[in-house]
TORDREN-77643 format. One record per residue (C-alpha): x, y, z; residue number from 1. Coordinates in steps of 0.001 Angstrom, whole numbers, plus 524288, in hexadecimal, padded with zeros to 5 digits. Layout:
<sites>
   east  north     up    i
      X      Y      Z  NUM
...
</sites>
This chain:
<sites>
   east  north     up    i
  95F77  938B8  E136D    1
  966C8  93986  E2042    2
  96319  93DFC  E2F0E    3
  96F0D  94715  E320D    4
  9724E  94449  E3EE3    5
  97756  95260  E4377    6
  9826B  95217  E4EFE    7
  98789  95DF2  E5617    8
  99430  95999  E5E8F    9
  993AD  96526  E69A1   10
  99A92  968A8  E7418   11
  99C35  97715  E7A65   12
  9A9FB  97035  E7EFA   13
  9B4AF  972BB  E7726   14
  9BE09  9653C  E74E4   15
  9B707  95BEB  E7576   16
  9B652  9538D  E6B02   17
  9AB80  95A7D  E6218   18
  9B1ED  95DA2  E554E   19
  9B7F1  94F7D  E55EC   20
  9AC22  94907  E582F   21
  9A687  94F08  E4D0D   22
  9B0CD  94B57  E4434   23
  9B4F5  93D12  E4A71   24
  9A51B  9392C  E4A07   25
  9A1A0  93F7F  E3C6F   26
  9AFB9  93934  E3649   27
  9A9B6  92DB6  E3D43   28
  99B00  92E56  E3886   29
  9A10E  931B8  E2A65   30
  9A940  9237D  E296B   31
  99C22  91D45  E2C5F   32
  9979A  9225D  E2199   33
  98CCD  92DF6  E2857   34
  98E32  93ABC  E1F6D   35
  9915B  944B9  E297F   36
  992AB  9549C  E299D   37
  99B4C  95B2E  E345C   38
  998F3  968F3  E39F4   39
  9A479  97112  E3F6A   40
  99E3D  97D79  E47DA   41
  9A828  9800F  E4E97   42
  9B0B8  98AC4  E4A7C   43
  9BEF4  98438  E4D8C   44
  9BB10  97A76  E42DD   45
  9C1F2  9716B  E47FD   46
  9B849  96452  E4090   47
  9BB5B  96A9F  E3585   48
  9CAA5  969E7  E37C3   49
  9C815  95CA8  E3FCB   50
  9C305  95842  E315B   51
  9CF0C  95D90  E2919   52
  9C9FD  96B2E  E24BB   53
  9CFCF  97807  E2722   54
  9C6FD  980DC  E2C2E   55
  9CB26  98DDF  E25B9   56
  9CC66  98736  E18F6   57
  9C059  98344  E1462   58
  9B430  98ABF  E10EA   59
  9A75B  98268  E1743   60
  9A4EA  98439  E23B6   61
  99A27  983D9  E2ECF   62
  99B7C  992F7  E2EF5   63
  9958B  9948D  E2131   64
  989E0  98B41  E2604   65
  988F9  990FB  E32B4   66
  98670  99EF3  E2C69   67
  97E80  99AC5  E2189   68
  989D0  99D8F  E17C3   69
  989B4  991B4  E10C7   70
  981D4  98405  E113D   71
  98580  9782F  E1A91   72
  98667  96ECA  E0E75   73
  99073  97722  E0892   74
  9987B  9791F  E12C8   75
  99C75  96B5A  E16BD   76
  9A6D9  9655D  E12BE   77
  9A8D3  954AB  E0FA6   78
  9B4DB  95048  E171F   79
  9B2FC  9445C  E185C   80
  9AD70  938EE  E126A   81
  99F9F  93B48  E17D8   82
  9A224  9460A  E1F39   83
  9A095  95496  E1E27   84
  9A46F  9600F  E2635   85
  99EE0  96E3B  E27CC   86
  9AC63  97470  E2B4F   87
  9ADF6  98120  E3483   88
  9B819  98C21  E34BB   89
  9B95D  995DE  E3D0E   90
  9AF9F  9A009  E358D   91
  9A5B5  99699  E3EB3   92
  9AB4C  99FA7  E4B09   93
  9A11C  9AB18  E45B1   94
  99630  9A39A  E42DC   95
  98F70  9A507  E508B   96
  9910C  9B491  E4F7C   97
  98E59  9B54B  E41B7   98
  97FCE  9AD5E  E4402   99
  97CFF  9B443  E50C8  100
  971DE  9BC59  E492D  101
  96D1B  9B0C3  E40AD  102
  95EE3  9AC3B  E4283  103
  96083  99DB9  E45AE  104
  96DA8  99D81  E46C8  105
  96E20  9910A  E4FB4  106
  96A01  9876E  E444C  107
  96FE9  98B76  E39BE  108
  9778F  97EC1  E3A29  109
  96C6A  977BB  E3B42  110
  9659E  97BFE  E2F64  111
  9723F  97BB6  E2785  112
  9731A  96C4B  E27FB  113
  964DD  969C1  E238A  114
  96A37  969FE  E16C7  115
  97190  95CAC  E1A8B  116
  96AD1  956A8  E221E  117
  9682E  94BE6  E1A90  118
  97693  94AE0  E126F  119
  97D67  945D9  E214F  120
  97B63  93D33  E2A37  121
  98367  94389  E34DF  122
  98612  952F8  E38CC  123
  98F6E  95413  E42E2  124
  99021  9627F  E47CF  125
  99D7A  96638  E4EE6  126
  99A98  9708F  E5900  127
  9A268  97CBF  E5E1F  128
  9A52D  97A7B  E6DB7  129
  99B52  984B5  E715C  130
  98EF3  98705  E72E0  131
  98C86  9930A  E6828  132
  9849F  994D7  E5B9D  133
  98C46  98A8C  E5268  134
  98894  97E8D  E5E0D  135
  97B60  98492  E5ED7  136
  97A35  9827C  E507B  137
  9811E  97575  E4FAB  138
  977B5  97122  E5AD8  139
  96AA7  975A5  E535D  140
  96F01  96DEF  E4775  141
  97254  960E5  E4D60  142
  96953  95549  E5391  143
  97344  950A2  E5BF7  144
  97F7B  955FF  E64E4  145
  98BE3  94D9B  E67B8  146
  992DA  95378  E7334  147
  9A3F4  94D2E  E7360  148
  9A56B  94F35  E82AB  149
  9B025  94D70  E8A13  150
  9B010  94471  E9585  151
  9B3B4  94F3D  E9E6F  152
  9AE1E  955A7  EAA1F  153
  9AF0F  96435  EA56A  154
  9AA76  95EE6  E9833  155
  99C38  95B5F  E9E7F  156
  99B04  96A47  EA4B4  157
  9958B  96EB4  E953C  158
  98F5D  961AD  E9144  159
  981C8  96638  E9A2B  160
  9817B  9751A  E9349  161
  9856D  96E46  E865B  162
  97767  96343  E8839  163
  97067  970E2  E8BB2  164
  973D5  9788F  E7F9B  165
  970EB  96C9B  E76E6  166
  9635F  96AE7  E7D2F  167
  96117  979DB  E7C74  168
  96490  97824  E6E32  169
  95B97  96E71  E6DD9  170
  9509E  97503  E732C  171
  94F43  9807E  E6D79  172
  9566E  97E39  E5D72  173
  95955  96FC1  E5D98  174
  94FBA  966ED  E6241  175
  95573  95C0B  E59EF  176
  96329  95CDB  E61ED  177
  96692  954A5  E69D4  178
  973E0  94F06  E7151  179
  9770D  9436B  E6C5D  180
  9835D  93EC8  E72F6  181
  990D7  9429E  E7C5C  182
  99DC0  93E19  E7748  183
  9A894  93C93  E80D6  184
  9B468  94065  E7943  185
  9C114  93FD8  E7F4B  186
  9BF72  9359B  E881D  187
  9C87C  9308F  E8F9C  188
  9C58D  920E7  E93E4  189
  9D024  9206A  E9D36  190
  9CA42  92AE7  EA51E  191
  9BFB1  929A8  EAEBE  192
  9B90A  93766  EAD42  193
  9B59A  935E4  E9F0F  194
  9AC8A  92AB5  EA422  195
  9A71D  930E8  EAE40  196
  9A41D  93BEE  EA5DF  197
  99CB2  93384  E9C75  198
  994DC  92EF8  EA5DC  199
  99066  93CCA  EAB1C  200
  98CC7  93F61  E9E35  201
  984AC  93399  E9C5A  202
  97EB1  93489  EA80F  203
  979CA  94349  EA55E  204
  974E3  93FE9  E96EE  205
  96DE0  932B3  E9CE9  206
  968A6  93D00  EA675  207
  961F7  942AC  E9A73  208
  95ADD  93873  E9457  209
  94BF5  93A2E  E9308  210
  94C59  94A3E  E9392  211
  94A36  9531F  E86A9  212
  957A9  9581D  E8702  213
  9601D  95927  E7B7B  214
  96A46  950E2  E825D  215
  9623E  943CB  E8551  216
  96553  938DD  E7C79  217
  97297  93E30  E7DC1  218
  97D39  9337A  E8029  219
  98AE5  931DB  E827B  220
  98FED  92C0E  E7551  221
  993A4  91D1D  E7745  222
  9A229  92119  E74ED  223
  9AC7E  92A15  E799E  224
  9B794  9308E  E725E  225
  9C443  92D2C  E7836  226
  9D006  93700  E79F8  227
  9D7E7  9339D  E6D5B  228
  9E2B6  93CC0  E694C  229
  9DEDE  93870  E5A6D  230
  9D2FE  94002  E5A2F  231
  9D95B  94CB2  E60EB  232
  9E483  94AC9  E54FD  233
  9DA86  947BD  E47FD  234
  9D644  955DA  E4731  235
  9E3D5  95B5B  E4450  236
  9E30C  9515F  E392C  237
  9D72A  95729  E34F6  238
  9D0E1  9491E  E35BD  239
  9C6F1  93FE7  E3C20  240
  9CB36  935DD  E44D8  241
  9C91A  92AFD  E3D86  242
  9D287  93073  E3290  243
  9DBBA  93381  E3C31  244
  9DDF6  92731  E4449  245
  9D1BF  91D2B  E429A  246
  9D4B5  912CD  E4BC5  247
  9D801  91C11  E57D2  248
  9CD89  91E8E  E6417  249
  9C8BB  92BBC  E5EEE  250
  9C398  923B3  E5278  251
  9BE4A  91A1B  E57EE  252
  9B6A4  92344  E6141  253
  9B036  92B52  E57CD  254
  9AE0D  91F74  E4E35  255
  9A5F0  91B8F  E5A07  256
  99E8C  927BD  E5C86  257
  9994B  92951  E4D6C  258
  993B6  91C33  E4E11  259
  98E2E  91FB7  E5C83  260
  98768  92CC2  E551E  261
  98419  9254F  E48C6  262
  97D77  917C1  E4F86  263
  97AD4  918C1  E5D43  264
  978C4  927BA  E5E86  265
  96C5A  92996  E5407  266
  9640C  9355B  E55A1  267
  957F5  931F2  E60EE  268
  94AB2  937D2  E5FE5  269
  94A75  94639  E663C  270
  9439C  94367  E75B4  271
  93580  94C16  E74EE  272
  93809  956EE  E7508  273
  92D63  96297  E7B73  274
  9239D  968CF  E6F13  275
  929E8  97685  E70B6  276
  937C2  9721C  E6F27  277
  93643  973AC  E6012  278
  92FFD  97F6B  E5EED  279
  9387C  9851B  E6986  280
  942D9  9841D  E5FB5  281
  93BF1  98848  E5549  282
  9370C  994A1  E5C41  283
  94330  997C0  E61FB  284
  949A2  99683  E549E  285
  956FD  993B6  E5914  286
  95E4B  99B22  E6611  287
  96C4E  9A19B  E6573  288
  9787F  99870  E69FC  289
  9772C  9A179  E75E3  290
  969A8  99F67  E7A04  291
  96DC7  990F4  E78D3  292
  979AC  9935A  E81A9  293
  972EA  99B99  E8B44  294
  967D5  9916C  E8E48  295
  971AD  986C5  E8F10  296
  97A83  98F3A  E98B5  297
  96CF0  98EF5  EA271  298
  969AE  9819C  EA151  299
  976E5  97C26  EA24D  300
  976B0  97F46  EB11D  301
  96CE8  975A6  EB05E  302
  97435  96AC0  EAC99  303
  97368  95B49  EB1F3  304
  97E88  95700  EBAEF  305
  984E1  94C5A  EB2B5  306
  9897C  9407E  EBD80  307
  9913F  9338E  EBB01  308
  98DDA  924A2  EB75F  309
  99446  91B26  EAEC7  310
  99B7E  91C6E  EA180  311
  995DC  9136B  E97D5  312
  99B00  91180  E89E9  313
  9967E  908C2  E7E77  314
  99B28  90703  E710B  315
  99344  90D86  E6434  316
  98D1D  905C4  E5939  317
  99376  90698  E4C07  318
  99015  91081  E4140  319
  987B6  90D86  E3767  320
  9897D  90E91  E2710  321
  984CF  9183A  E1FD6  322
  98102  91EB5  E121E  323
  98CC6  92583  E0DCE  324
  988A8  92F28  E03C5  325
  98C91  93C15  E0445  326
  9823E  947B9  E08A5  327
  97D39  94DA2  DFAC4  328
  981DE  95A2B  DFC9F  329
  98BCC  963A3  DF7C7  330
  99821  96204  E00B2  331
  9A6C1  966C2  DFFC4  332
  9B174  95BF9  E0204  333
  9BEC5  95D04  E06B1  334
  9CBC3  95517  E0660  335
  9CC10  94991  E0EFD  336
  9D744  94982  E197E  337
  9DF4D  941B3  E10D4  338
  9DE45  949FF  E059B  339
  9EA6A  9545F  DFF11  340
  9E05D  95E11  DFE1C  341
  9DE2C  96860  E06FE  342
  9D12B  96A85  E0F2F  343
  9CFA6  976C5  E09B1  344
  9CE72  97281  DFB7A  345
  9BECA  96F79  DFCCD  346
  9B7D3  96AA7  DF21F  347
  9AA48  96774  DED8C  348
  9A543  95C83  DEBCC  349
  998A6  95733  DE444  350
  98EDB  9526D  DEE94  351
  986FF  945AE  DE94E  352
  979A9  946B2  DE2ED  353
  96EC8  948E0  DED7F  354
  965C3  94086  DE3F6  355
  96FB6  93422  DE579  356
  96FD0  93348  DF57F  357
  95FA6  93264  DF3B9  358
  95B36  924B6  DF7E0  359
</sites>
């Protein structure tokens, strides 16, 4: 039996390196062995076209989940040798509207996955960039948030409303969430602003150290992704990096940040938190995407200057093995990148015996 360690990769942003951190990092986590389930919730699909599927042509999709249509362990799909995928279309587009009348609408997500839970050892959740119903649901399913963040000036104006919906989030559905780490993506070493940006940003989570918000044990991942035009290419290819070109920057970047997440980045005990934080979110039930928004709108006038020290860097440790077996459940495959067959063609496959994976 596994601990699912459940990652949602957010940023209200648009562009900046979500949907291929999700991929790079769970491609990544997969060669070391980790079983591994990706989430696509955002209606462009584009994970599930970064991983070689065609949106319109295949049946399973988050939309079915997200509207209680069908079952999260039927809908995914094995695409790779230990890792799975929970496609999206563009029927995701009416979800929001269609659940705007739905009693606990906010974790459906969350209580689709239970079923799981103990069949991965990763869930990697790629976010919409905004702030609506589908992120609200992605946020009150996962333990941790990634945030891919540019090393830009404008890029920091969100990144104090984004820690204030996450703690919000935290407070009154999630009080397991928590940010784990910022990834620079995009960075450029020959410049001197990306520097100076990641030392703003250090400096403002350091600043948060010791309080009960949602945002501090959060650190600046031990690695940055560096502008590579392989990474910006792979997509079209409808592949990971490491099948497109293994040995360039991009590769090495994200081999770097899976074995950050996997060894140095464990989950850390929740700080105390007050007695009426649980029961505030049990009372409350669960508040609309709106609620969320319109709190975080109020407090984000609030928000801590960010100023300007040092930029510090240090290499990760190395991944660690792993059980391989596959999750005993009933999954759909489909053709590996190299295969004649068309993504469309799905077929099923016979999940091992439950009974067998038993120590």
């Amino acid at each position: 039996m596994t601990n699912m360690r459940k990652i949602a990769v957010l940023n209200q942003k648009g562009g900046v390196g979500k949907t291929t951190t999700v991929v790079n990092t769970a491609a990544a986590l997969a060669g070391m062995g980790l079983r591994v389930v990706v989430v696509d919730l955002d209606p462009q699909a584009h994970l599930t076209i970064h991983l070689g599927l065609e949106p319109q042509a295949i049946e399973a999709s988050s939309y079915e989940v997200m509207t209680k249509e069908a079952k999260f362990e039927e809908e995914i799909l094995l695409v790779r040798p230990n890792l799975w995928l929970l496609p999206a279309n563009i029927n995701l587009v009416g979800a929001e509207s269609e659940l705007i009348s739905v009693v606990g609408r906010e974790t459906i997500l969350r209580e689709a996955i239970e079923s799981v839970e103990d069949n991965f050892d990763y869930l990697m959740i790629d976010c919409p960039p905004s702030l609506g119903l589908l992120t609200l649901n992605a946020l009150a399913a996962a333990e941790e948030v990634l945030i891919p963040l540019q090393p830009h000036f404008l890029a920091l104006q969100g990144f104090g409303k984004l820690l204030q919906t996450i703690d919000l989030v935290n407070k009154r559905i999630n009080p397991d969430l928590r940010v784990q780490g910022v990834l620079l993506c995009m960075f450029d070493t020959r410049a001197s602003l990306p520097s100076e940006v990641r030392a703003d940003i250090e400096q403002f989570l350091e600043s948060a150290r010791g309080t009960n918000c949602a945002w501090a044990q959060a650190q600046i991942l031990p690695t940055f992704i560096r502008r590579n035009i392989k990474l910006a290419e792979a997509p079209s290819y409808g592949q990971t990096i490491f099948e497109y070109e293994r040995n360039c920057h991009g590769a090495e970047d994200y081999m770097k940040v899976a074995e950050s997440i996997h060894t140095q980045f464990q989950p850390a005990p929740q700080l105390d938190k007050q007695p009426d934080d649980a029961k505030v979110a049990e009372d409350q039930n669960v508040q609309t995407a709106e609620q969320i928004q319109e709190e975080s709108a109020v407090e984000s006038a609030q928000d801590k200057d960010i100023a300007t020290p040092a930029d510090a860097t240090q290499e990760p440790d190395t991944g660690a093995e792993h059980d391989q077996d596959q999750p005993p459940i009933e999954i759909r495959a489909i053709p590996q990148p190299d295969s004649e067959t068309p993504s469309s063609e799905l077929t099923q496959t016979t999940p091992p015996d439950p009974e067998q994976n038993q120590p």
